[in-house]
C-alpha positions in Angstrom: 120.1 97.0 151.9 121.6 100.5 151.9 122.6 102.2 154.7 122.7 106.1 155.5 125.6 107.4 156.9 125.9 110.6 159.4 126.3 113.1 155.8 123.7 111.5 154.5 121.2 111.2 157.4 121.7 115.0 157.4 121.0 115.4 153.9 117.0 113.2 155.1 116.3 116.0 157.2 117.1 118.6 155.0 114.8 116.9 152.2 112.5 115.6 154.9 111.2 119.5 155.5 111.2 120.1 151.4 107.7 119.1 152.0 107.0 122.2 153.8 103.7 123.2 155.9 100.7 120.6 155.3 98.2 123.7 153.4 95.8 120.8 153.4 95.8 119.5 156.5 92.4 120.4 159.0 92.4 119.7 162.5 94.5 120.7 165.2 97.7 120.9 164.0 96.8 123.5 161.4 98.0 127.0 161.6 96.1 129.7 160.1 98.1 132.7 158.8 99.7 135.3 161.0 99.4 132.5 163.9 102.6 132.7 164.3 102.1 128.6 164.3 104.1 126.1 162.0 103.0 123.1 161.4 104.8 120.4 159.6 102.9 117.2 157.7 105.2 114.4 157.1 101.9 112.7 154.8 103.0 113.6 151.5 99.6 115.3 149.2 99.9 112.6 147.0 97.0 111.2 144.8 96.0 107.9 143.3 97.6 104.4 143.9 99.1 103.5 146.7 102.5 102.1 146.4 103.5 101.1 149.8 102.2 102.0 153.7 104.7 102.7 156.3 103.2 102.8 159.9 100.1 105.1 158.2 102.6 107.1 156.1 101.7 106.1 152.2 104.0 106.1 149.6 101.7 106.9 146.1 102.6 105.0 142.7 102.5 108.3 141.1 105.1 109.9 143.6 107.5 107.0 142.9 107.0 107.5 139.1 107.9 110.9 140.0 111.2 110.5 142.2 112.6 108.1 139.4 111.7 110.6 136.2 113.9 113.0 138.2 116.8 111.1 138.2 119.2 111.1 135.2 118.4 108.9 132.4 121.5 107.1 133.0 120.6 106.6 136.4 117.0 105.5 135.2 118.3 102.4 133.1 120.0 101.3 135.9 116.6 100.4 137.5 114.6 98.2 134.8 114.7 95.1 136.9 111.8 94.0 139.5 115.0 94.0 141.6 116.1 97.6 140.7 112.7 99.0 141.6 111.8 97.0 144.7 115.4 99.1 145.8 114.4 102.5 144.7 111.2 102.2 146.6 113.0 100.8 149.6 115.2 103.9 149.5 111.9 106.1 149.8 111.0 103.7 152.4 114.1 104.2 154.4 113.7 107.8 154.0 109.8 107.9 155.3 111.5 105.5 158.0 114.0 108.2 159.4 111.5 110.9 159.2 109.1 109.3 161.3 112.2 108.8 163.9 112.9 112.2 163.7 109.6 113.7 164.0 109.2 111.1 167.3 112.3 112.7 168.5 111.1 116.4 168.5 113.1 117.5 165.1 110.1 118.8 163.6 110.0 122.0 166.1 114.3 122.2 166.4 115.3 125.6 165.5 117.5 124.7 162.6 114.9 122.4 160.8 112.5 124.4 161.1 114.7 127.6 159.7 115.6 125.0 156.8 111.7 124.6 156.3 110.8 128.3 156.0 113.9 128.5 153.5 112.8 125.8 151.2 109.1 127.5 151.4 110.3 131.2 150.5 112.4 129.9 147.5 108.9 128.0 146.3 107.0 131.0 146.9 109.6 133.4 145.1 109.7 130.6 142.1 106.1 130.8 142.0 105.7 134.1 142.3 108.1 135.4 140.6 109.4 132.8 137.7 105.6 132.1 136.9 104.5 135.5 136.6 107.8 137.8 135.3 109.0 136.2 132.1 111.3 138.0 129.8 109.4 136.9 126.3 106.1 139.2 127.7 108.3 142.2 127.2 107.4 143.9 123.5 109.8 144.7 121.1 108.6 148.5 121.5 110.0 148.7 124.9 113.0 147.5 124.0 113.5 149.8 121.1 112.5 152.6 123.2 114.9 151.9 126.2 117.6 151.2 123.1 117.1 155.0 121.9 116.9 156.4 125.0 120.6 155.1 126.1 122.2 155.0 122.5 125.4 156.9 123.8 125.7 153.6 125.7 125.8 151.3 122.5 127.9 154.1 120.0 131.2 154.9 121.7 133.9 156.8 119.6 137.3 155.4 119.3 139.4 156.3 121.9 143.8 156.4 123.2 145.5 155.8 125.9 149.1 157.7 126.4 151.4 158.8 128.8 153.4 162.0 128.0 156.7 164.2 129.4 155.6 167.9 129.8 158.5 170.5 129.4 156.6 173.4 130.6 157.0 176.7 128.8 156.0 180.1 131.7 153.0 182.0 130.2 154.7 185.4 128.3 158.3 183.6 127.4 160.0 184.8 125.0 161.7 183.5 121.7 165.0 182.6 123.3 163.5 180.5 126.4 161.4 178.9 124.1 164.0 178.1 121.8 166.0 176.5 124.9 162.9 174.8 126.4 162.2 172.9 123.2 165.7 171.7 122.9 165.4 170.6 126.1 162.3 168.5 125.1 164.4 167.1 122.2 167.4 166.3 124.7 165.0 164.4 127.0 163.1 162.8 123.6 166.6 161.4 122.7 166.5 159.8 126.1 163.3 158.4 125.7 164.6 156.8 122.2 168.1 155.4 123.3 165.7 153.5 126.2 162.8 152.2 124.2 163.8 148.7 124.4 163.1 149.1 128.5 159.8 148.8 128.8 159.8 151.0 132.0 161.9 153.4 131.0 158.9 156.4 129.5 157.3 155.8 132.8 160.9 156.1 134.9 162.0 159.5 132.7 158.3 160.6 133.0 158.7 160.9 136.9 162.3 162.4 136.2 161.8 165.3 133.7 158.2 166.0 133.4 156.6 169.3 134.5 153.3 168.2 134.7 153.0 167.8 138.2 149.3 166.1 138.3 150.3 163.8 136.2 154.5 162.9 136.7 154.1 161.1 139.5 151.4 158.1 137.0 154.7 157.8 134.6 152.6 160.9 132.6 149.7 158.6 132.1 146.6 160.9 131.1 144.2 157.7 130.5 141.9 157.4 127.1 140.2 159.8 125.5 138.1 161.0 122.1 139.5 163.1 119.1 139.1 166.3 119.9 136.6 166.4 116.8 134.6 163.6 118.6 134.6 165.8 121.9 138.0 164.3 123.2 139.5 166.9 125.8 142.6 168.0 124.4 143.8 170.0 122.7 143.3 169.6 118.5 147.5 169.7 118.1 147.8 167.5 120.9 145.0 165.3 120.0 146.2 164.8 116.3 149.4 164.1 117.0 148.2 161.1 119.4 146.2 159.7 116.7 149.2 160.1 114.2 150.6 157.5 116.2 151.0 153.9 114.0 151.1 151.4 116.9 150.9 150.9 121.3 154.5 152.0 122.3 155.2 154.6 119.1 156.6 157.6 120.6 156.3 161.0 119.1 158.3 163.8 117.8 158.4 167.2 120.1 155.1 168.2 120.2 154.2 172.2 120.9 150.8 173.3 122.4 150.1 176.4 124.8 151.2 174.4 127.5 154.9 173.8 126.5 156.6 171.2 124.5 155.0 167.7 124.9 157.1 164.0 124.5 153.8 161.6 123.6 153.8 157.6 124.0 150.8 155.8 123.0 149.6 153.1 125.7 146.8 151.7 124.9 143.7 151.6 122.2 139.6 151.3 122.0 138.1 150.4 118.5 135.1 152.6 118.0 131.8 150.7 118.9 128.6 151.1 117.1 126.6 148.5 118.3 123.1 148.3 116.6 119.3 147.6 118.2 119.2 143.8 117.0 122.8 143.6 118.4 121.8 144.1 122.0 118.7 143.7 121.9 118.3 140.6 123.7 121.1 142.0 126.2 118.5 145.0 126.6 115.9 142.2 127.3 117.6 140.5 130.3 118.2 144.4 131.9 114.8 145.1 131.5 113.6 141.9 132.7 115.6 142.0 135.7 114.5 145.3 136.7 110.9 144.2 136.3 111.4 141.2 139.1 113.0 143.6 141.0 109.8 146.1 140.7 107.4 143.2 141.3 109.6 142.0 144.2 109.6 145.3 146.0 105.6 145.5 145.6 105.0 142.0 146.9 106.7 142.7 149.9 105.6 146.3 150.4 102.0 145.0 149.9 102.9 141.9 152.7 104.0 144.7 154.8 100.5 146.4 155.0 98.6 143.7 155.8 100.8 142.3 158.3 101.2 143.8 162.0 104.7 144.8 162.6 106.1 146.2 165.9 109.4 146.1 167.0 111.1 146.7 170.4 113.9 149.1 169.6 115.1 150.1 172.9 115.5 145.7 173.0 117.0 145.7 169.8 119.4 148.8 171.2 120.3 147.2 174.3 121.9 144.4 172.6 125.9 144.9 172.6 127.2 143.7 168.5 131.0 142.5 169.5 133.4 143.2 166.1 134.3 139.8 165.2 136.6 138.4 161.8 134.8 138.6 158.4 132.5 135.5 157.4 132.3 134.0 153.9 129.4 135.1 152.1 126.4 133.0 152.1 125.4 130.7 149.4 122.8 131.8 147.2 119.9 129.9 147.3 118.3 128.0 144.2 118.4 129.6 140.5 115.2 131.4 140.8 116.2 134.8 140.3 116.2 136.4 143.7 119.2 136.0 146.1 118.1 134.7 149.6 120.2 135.4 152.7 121.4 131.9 154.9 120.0 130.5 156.8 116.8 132.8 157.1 115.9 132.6 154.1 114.7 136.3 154.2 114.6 137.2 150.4 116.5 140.0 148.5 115.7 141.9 145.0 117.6 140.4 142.3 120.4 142.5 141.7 121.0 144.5 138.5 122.2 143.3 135.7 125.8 144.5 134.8 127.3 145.7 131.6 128.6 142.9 129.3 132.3 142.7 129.8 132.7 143.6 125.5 131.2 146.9 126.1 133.8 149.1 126.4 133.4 151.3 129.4 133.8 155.5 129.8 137.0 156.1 131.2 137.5 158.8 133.4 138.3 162.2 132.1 141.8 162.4 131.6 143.3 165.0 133.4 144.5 167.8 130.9 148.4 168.6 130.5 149.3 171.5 132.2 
């Protein structure tokens, strides 16, 4: 016969209070909403045949059919013979056994169990509630479409380039002469930049050493992605054209001139344009606006619980307790796939968070800072 060890015997208790509050039973024992009351039934609400009695507790046909179709049908053709079943059942026996025991022993109104109870009841509640009621098919095609036009820009982004630049600054109102001697300057430090291509850290390294563009020097001259200026890019249209003259990641430029000085350009990095249609997202669109409905239905659910219930809290209680700092915890597990994240142990439920953007979409960078 199989034993239970001290994991296992756990793992009863656990599925022992799966069966939640007895909704059925009458009598003495029941507790009627907002009693504050909670009762636990350890008679399961089966119906039909009865399979097997232990002490009063009865094990239905129907429930046993039921425990075995839940197993894996691997598992299942492991149990074909008389022999097989007789110890399936007895494992359901054992298990009605060790619940009794533990009710006997007071574990039906221990802190923990009855914490794990509530839990298990919240998640069936949210599954019923929620998965039963808020289903992503019931959203029309209209919607979608609608939500899709509204956020196009989100769906349609230009092409955009990353670069890093040296600024030799030219003073506003120089003449000829000094700008004659800045730009050979620039081409001095571009022949730098060329005899030290192979050293991938070099742009960066002779960025921080010669560039006048103090925002920006101190990031190797990094000035992040951006648009054509045609496309509504920032920069300036020579500046801009000359990045996207640029063959390949790691090209360098010639001496560049714009009204800020004489620029040295490296392209860094590149985003394909993305035009992504209505049918291409749409079932992405879908999922958003499903999850935002559960979280709307969620909210309302609990607001309405709210009202009817009768809430008062001691605060000056609640102040007078002292919170003492103590090292970080790992974060809780979520509780079952159902859609809404439940705290540990609880079991108070949380709004489904948002859904985020796909990881292919590309997304807006922030403004670059303009050479100066």
């Amino acid at each position: 016969m199989r034993r239970f060890t001290g994991i296992a015997f756990l793992s009863v208790l656990i599925m022992l209070f799966a069966y939640a509050c007895d909704c059925g039973k009458k009598g003495e024992n029941a507790a009627g909403p907002g009693s504050g009351d909670f009762s636990i039934s350890l008679n399961s609400k089966g119906e039909g045949e009865v399979l097997a009695d232990v002490g009063g507790m009865k094990i239905y046909f129907d429930e046993y059919k039921d425990r075995m179709e839940k197993q894996s049908p691997y598992i299942r053709s492991r149990y074909n013979s008389l022999e097989k079943k007789k110890e399936f059942l007895d494992n359901m026996v054992q298990f009605e056994l060790l619940a009794i025991e533990a009710m006997k022993r007071g574990y039906g109104s221990d802190p923990e169990v009855v914490r794990s109870a509530k839990q298990v009841m919240v998640q069936k509640l949210m599954r019923e509630e929620f998965d039963n009621k808020v289903k992503k098919q019931d959203i029309p095609e209209e919607k979608l479409r609608a939500y899709y036009e509204a956020n196009k820009a989100d769906y349609r982004k230009p092409e955009m380039r990353r670069v890093a630049h040296i600024l030799v600054k030219v003073p506003e109102g120089a003449d000829e002469n000094t700008k004659n001697t800045l730009r050979r300057k620039a081409e001095d430090i571009l022949k730098e930049v060329k005899a030290e291509e192979k050293d991938p850290n070099s742009f960066r390294r002779l960025a921080k050493k010669y560039s006048d563009d103090e925002a920006n020097k101190h990031r190797g001259g990094d000035l992040g992605y951006f648009a054509r200026t045609e496309e509504g890019g920032p920069m300036e249209q020579a500046f801009s054209d000359a990045v996207y003259a640029l063959p390949e990641v790691n090209a360098v430029s010639s001496v560049v001139e714009t009204k800020f000085g004489f620029h040295i350009i490296r392209l860094t990095g590149e985003r394909k344009k993305i035009e992504r249609s209505f049918e291409d997202v749409k079932e992405q669109i879908r999922h958003r606006l499903y999850k935002e409905q559960r979280t709307e239905a969620f909210d309302d659910f609990v607001e309405n619980l709210r009202k009817q219930a009768q809430i008062s809290i001691k605060e000056d209680l609640l102040n007078s307790y002292n919170i003492e700092a103590a090292a970080p915890q790992p974060a809780a597990a979520p509780g079952p796939e159902t859609g809404i994240q439940l705290k540990q142990p609880e079991g108070a439920p949380q709004p489904p968070e948002t859904v985020p953007a796909p990881a292919e979409e590309a997304t807006a960078p922030a403004e670059p800072a303009k050479a100066e």
